[in-house]
Structure formats: structure tokens, C-alpha cells
C-alpha positions, 0 to 999 in steps of 0.5 A: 335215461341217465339221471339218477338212475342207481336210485331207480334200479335193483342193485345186483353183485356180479362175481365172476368165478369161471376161471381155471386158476393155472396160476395156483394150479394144481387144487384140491378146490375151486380157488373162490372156495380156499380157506383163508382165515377164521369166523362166524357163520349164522346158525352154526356155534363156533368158528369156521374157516372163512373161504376167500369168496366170504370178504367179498360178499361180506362188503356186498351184504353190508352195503345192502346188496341182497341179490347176486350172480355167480357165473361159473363154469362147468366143473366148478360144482363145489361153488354152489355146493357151498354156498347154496342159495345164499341163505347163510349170507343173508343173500339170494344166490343164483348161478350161471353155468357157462362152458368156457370164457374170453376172460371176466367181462365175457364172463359177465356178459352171461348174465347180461339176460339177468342184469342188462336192467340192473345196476351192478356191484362187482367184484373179484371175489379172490381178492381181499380188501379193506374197508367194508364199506367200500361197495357203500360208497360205491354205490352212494356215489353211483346215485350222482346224476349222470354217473355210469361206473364207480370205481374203487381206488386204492394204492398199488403194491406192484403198478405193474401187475395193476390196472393203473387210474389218471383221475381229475380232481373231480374225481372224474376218470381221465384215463386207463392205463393197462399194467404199465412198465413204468408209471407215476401214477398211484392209485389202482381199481379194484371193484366198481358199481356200475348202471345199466348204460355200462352194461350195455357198453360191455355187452356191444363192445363183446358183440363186436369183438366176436364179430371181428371188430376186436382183431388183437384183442383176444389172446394178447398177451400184452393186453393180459399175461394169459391172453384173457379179455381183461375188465379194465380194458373194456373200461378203458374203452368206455372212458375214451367213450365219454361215458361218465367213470368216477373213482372214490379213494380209499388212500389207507385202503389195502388189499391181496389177491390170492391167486398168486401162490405167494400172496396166498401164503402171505395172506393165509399167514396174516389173517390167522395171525389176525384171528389169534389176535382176537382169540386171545383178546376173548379169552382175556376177557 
């Protein structure tokens, strides 16, 4: 059934957090966990330091999304410590604990049980992004008819290290292009709802890479500089598939990824500057 599926179907957030972070290897926590500026936890007076994972599902909780699946891997037990059942975030939180992964849609693909009849919010949740809304208006446009995956797009900082977006002026999806050498394209996908046809796709297109249909798919590092089955390839597919991919744009959008050790300093820096800001402005007050 295509149609106005998304109207008919329970919103889930997916988050994926089963990676061993090398890149800012060693830590003293899961990275989904790391302090990253200050705020305000319900039930508690004060303020607290506000972990990378909170902006993610801050946007989830402000477009409605009440129920979630974090998929971790065995170790990772700080993650749910944390974060218990959700109830801090105004959230049901479940998760599922998987031994090791391909990459982030094998990762996804263990909670196909879960979610196979669902439509999905995803996001990474070791990126920070703005506007709030984003997963919103994800969401409203997913309601189209027809419509399989939304995607976030924003401007690229670096087009090489992004998965980069050939979008129509319909804002229909053209094609993928994998961290491209060199590119004149501009926008890059973040995060994406998406309806239960996808799923499925995600979930055949893994079945066949395991089944050996998938030869030089996993551990290229052409493909991904760790050898990882990267999200954006499993879209890619999908596009040349004629499934229904739309973007919404966000062009005064801006984000940071902090698994890379410099962007985890810069954006350490730039949300405890945001943070004094706001003190000094209460204290005026």
C-alpha cells in the first residue's frame, strides 16, 4: 500500500549506536554519551551537561515522536544506564543489543522485527543539527502520497566526507553520489523519515548482501573509509530502484558530527560559548 501511508502507521526513531568509535578512540564512554554543552533535564533543578545523543532526540520529541529503538552493541551498558526507559525525555525507550554489525543499516536491520510495520524517524545520534524541526518536516512531507523516504538536506562543510544529493525541482531525489572527489553538488543528507516500503528494501537488499549477491560491498573501503556498509548506499540503491526518495532543504541549516576528535573540540567549544551566552543573559535579567 503506498498512498498515505505515514498518516496510517506509528512513527518510531531508529538510533543507531552499536559503533566502536576508533575514530576517537580511546574513551572513557560510549561517544553517544559525551558531554557536549549545558541544559535542563525534567525533575532535576538546575543544569546539567547535556550528552550528544539529547539534540537528537530532542528534534525527535518535538515532532511527536514518542517511541524509540536504540540498537547497541554488547558492552555499550552506559547507554541505557543512562537513558533508562526514556522517561526523562518524555519517550519510550527500548533496546536492542546486537553482537557486532556490517555498518549502520545492518545495524538498523535488527530491529526490523520492531519496526518492519512502522514508519521511521532516523537519525545518527553523534550529530548535532539545526533547526529542531527538522524531523517535523520530515515527516509532513513523508504524509505525501506515494512518498517512501524523506530526506534532510543541508549544506556541506566538506562534500568529500558527505553523502552528496542531485535533487529535481520537485524535490524529488535524482540520484546518490558517495563522497565524491570532486562534486558541484551542494546539499548533503543527514537524517530521513521514512515508510515501511523502505524497510523492507533495506532489509531484502542486506539479505542479499549476506547471501553473496553483495560482492565488494562490505569491507570497501572505497565505499567507507572503515570498510562499514554505509546508509547512503542502501539509499542510493533505492533511488535507482524508482522508489519514491524526496528531500526537504534546509539551506541556513548547519550541523557537526563528533566523531571526528576535531569537530568534537570545536563543537565542545561552540556550545559552552552558546551556554555562557545565556547565562549572562538570565543573570542581566
Amino acid at each position: 500500500m503506498r498512498g498515505r501511508i505515514a498518516q496510517q502507521k506509528e512513527v518510531v526513531a531508529v538510533l543507531p549506536a552499536a559503533g566502536r568509535s576508533l575514530r576517537l578512540a580511546p574513551l572513557p564512554c560510549s561517544k553517544e554519551l559525551l558531554p557536549v554543552g549545558f541544559g535542563s533535564i525534567p525533575g532535576i533543578q538546575g543544569t546539567r551537561p547535556k550528552v550528544v545523543s539529547h539534540y537528537l532526540l530532542e528534534c525527535l520529541r518535538k515532532a511527536g515522536v514518542r517511541k524509540g529503538y536504540v540498537v547497541i552493541r554488547q558492552g555499550k551498558w552506559d547507554i541505557p544506564a543512562y537513558w533508562g526507559d526514556g522517561k526523562i525525555l518524555g519517550m519510550d525507550l527500548a533496546y536492542v543489543v546486537i553482537e557486532g554489525s556490517s555498518g549502520p543499516p545492518d545495524t538498523i536491520d535488527r530491529a526490523y522485527p520492531f519496526i518492519k510495520d512502522k514508519v521511521v524517524a532516523f537519525g545518527f545520534p553523534d550529530i548535532i543539527f539545526r533547526p529542531r524541526d527538522v524531523f517535523a518536516k520530515l515527516l509532513a512531507r513523508l504524509n505525501r502520497p506515494g512518498v517512501d523516504v524523506v530526506l534532510a538536506l543541508f549544506p556541506a562543510h566538506d562534500p568529500k566526507a558527505m553523502d552528496m544529493i542531485d535533487i529535481d525541482e520537485n524535490l524529488r531525489i535524482r540520484s546518490i553520489h558517495l563522497k565524491p572527489k570532486t562534486t558541484g553538488l551542494r546539499y548533503a543528507w543527514l537524517c530521513a523519515a521514512w515508510t515501511p516500503v523502505f524497510t523492507e528494501f533495506l532489509h531484502q537488499f542486506l539479505s542479499g548482501v549476506k547471501g553473496g549477491k553483495g560482492a565488494g560491498v562490505i569491507g570497501n573501503r572505497k565505499i567507507d573509509p572503515q570498510g562499514d556498509i554505509p546508509v547512503g548506499l542502501v539509499l542510493k540503491k533505492a533511488v535507482q530502484a524508482k522508489l519514491t526518495v524526496e528531500g526537504v532543504m534546509f539551506p541556513s541549516g548547519s550541523y557537526i558530527d563528533v566523531g571526528l576528535p576535531q569537530h568534537l573540540v570545536k563543537a565542545v567549544k561552540d556550545h559552552s560559548r552558546l551556554w555562557r551566552g545565556v547565562e549572562r543573559v538570565e543573570v542581566k535579567r
